[in-house]
N, C-alpha and C positions, 0 to 999 in steps of 0.2 A: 858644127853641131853634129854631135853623133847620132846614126838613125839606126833604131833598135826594131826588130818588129818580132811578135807575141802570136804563136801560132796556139791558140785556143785560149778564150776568153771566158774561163768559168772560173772556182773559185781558188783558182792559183795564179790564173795571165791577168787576171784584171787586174790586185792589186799591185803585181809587179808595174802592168804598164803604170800608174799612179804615179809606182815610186819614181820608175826613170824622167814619167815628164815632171814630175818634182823636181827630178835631176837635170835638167836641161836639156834635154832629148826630145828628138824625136820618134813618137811613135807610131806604129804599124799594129793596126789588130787584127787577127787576121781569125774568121773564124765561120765556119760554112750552116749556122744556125742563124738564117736571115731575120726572126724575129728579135735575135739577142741583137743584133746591128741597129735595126732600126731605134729599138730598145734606148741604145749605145746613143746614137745618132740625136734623140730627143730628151738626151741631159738625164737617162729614167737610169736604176741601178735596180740589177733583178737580184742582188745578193744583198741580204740584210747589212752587214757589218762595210759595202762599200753603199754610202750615200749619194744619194741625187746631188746634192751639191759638191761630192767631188768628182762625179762623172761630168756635172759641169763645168769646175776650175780646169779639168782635161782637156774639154773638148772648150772653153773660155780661152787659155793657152794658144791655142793656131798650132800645136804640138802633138795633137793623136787625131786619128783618123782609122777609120774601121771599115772594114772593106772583108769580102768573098772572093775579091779576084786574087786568084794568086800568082799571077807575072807578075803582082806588085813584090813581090817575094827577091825581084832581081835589085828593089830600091836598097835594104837595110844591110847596116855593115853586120850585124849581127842578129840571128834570130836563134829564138826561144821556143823552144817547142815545148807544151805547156796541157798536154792530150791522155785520157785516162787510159791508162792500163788494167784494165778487168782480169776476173777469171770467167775462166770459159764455164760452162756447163760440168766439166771436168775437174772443177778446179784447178786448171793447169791455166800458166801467162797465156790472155789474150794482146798479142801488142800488133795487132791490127792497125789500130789508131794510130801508133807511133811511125808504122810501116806505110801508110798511106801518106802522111806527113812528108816522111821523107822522099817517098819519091816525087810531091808536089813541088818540093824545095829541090831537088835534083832537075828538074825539068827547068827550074829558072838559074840554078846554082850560076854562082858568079866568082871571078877569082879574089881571094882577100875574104871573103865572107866568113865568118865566124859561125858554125852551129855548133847548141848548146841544148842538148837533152836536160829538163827538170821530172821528165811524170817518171813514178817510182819502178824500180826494174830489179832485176836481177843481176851480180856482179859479169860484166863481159855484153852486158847490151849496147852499150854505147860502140865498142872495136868490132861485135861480131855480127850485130845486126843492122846500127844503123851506119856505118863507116861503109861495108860493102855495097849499101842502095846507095848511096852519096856518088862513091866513086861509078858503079857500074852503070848508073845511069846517066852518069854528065860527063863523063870520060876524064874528072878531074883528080889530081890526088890530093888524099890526108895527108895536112901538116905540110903541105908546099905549094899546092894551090889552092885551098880553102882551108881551115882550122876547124877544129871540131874540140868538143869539150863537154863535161857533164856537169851539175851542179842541182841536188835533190831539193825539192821545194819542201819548207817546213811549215807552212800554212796550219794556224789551229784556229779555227771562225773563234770568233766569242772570247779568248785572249783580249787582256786591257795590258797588259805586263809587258807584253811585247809586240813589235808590228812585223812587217814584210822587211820593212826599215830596220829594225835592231836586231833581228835574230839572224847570229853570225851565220853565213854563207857558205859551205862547203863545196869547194870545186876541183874538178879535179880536170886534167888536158890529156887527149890523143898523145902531147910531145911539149916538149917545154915550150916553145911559142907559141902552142891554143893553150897551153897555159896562161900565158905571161897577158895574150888577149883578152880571155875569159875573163879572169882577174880587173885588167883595166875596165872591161866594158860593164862589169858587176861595180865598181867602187863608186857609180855614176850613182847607184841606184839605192846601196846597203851600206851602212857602216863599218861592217866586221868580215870580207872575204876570209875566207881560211883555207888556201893553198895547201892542196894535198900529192901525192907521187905520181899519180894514177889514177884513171876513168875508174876502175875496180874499186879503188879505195873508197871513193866519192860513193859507189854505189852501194857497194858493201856497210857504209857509214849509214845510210838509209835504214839499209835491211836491220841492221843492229838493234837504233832506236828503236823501231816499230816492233820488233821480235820479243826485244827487250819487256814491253809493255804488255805484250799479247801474252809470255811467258807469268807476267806476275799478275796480272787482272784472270788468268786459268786456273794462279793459286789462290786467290781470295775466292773465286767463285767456288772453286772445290771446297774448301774451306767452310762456305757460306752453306750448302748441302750437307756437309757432314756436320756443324754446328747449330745448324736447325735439326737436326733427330737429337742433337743431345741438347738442345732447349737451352741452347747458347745465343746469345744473339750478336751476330758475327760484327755487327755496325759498333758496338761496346767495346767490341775487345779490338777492335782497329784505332780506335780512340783512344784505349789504354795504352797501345803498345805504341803508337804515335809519340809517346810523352819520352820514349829513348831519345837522346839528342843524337845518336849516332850507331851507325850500323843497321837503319831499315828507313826503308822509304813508302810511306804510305798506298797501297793501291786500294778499290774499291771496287765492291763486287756489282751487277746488272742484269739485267735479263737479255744478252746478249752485245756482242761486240757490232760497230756499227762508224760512220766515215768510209774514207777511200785507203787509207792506210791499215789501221791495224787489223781488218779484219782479213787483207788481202798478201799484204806485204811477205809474212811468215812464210806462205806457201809457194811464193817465187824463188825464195831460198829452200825450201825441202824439194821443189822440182828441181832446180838446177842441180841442188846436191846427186840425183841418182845421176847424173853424170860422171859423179866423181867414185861411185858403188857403195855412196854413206848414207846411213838412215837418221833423219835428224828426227832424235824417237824425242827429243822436248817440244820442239814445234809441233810435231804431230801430235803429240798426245793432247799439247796446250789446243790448237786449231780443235781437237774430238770433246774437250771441254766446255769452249767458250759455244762451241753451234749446238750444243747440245742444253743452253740455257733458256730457251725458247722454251724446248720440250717441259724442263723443269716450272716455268712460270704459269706456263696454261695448267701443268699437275696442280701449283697453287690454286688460280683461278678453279678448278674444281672441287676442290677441298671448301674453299669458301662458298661456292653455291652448293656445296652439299649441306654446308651447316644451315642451310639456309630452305633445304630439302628439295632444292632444284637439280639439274644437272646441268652441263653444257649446250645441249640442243635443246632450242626454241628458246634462250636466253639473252636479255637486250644485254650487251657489253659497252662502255664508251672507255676507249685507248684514251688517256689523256699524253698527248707527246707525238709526234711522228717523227719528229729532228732526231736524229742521232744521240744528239746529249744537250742538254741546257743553253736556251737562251741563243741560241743560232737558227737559220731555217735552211740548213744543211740537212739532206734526206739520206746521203749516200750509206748503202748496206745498213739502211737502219734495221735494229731487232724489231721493232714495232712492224714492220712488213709480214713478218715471219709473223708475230705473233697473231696478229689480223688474219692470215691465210691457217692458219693452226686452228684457229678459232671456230672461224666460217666451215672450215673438214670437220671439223664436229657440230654444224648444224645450230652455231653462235650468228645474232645476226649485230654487227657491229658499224659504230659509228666511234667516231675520234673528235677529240678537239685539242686544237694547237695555236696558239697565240702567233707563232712565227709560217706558219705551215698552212696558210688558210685553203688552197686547193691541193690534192693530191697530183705533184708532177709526174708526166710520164716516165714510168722508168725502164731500163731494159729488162728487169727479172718479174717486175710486178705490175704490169699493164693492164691488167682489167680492175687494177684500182685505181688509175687513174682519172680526176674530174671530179670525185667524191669532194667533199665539201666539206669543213669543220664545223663544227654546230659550237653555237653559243652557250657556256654556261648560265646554268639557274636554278634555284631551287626543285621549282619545279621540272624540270629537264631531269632532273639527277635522280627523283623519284621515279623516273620511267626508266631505267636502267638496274636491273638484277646484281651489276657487279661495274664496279668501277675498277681499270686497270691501271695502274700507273706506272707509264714506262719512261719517260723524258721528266726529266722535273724541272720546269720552266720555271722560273722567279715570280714571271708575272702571272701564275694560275691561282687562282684563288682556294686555297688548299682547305681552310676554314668551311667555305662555304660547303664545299666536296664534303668533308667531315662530317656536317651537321645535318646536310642532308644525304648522304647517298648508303643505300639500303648495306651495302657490301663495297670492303677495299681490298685489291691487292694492291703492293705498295712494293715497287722493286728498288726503289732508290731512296728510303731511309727518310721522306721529307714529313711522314704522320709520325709523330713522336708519341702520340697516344698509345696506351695499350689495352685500347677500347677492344670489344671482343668482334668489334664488326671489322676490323685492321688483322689481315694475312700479311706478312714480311713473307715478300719471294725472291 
């Protein structure tokens, strides 16, 4: 039985582990957040889309085990490194996370051992940052005494279309046998490996998708600013032009980009490009577009308490959404953060409510809003609020109810189809 072990257990290494002890494995979870262990430990799942009853069939199995110590790191034939990569303050890669990892696994490294980078990076992270702490710390070599390999996680919470299980698997090797490993030690776990030349490639295949996305969600949002002054409404003509069977693919506009991916991804690729002395003027411009959507929605949210002959300060606001996007309680680089702190700078005093999101986790950029609390929709609740926000469009929020009673909407995601006069489209 092969023993895999999962160095970070959020919402990329949990469902992996799932899949491998699915696959006959065993696992190692490894992860230095002793409440998520304990968590782990009492069958409990602190990510919506991975259930209590499959953290039990894991931990029911005799097959995973979740642990902080990391000499256990010498047990697995293969580990998964599974740890965020931020930006800094700078916007420039933090891969702190990645770097501490590694030299935790260098300190146990063992010969034969498989490492396999998943958290998203820049093309040349796998050979130029984590191969050196590997080798220089355990005196061992790549590709002859341990194996190394990359393979980007394509995780999308709230997906029913696809799982951790079917969504083909792009990997790429140090050298053709942390290939040839990587590969066998993935088919345990995924359906669809897909064998690529190169670490670069693998990585580069990441940056693509997400850039790709970040590039056309910059064009709808522009779009959606210049056809609001010409009293277009951008939501109609995306639905028209939907109806081509061929040659466009629908994106949709927001009040800001938000996950671990696309808001972050673009700019590891325009930092590493000034390596090469190229300006990648579409990422950058897309990146000055999509962060500059916040700014644009609060401009709504004042326009609507002007008609209303209020302004922003000393105004009650209720954010409806704090998730990222629909129906997940994923927070990461949510806009709703931005728009909460935008708000409050202008002297808004705001409360949220979110179906999936009921206390505000600690975050690294947004910590004094942490422990806040979702409040309960209600008729009466929604009359004490100046202006309703809607930034996440949950399925399960009662949109009706919002409608009929709440004094003022803005509405960034298209879900009041009314074109009642009290309804701003931002």
């Amino acid at each position: 039985m092969m023993i895999v072990g999962v160095l970070g257990l959020g919402y990329v290494g949990l469902p992996l582990c799932r899949e491998f002890v699915r696959g006959g494995c065993e696992v190692i979870g490894f992860d230095i957040d002793q409440a998520k262990i304990e968590q782990l430990r009492k069958s409990k799942s602190y990510i919506k889309h991975i259930s209590d009853e499959s953290v039990s069939e894991m931990i029911s199995s005799g097959r995973f085990s979740i642990t902080s110590d990391m000499t256990m790191l010498k047990r697995p034939e293969a580990i998964l490194i599974t740890v965020p990569t931020p930006l800094n303050a700078m916007r420039e890669p933090d891969l702190s996370y990645v770097e501490n990892s590694c030299r935790e696994i260098a300190r146990n490294l063992q010969n034969g051992q498989l490492i396999v980078l998943e958290s998203t990076t820049y093309p040349g992270t796998t050979k130029e940052v984590v191969k050196p702490i590997l080798e220089h710390e355990s005196g061992l070599v790549c590709g002859k005494d341990f194996y190394l390999a990359y393979s980007p996680e394509r995780e999308d919470p709230g997906r029913e279309d696809f799982t951790t299980k079917t969504i083909p698997k792009v990997i790429g090797g140090i050298n053709d046998e942390s290939l040839r490993r990587a590969v066998e030690c993935y088919q345990k776990a995924v359906d669809h490996p897909v064998p690529v030349g190169s670490c670069e490639v693998a990585e580069a295949s990441k940056i693509l998708e997400n850039t790709y996305r970040c590039v056309n969600i910059a064009l709808v949002n522009e779009l959606k600013m210049l056809f609001d002054r010409m009293k277009i409404d951008i939501w109609e003509v995306i639905k028209a032009a939907e109806t081509k069977p061929f040659g466009y693919t629908p994106f949709y506009p927001g009040p800001g980009l938000g996950g671990h991916c696309i808001p972050i991804d673009p700019f590891y690729l325009s930092w590493k490009a000034r390596e090469y002395d190229l300006s990648t003027r579409f990422i950058e411009l897309s990146g000055e577009v999509n962060c500059s959507m916040p700014d644009y929605v609060v401009n709504k949210v004042s326009d609507a308490l002007n008609d209303h002959c209020k302004s922003i300060n000393k105004s009650n606001i209720l954010i409806i959404g704090l998730a990222y996007k629909k129906n997940v309680d994923d927070c990461r680089e949510s806009p709703s953060f931005k728009l909460w702190e935008l708000l409050e700078e202008k002297g808004a005093r705001i409360d949220y409510h979110d179906p999936y999101v009921l206390v505000v986790p600690m975050t690294r950029e947004h910590k004094k809003l942490s422990g806040r609390e979702s409040r309960s929709l209600s008729p009466e609740m929604l009359n004490d609020y100046d202006c309703v926000l809607i930034s996440t469009d949950h399925d399960e929020v009662d949109y009706k109810m919002i409608m009929d009673n709440a004094i003022s909407i803005v509405d960034t995601r298209n879900v009041i189809k009314s074109s009642d006069m009290k309804v701003v489209k931002a």
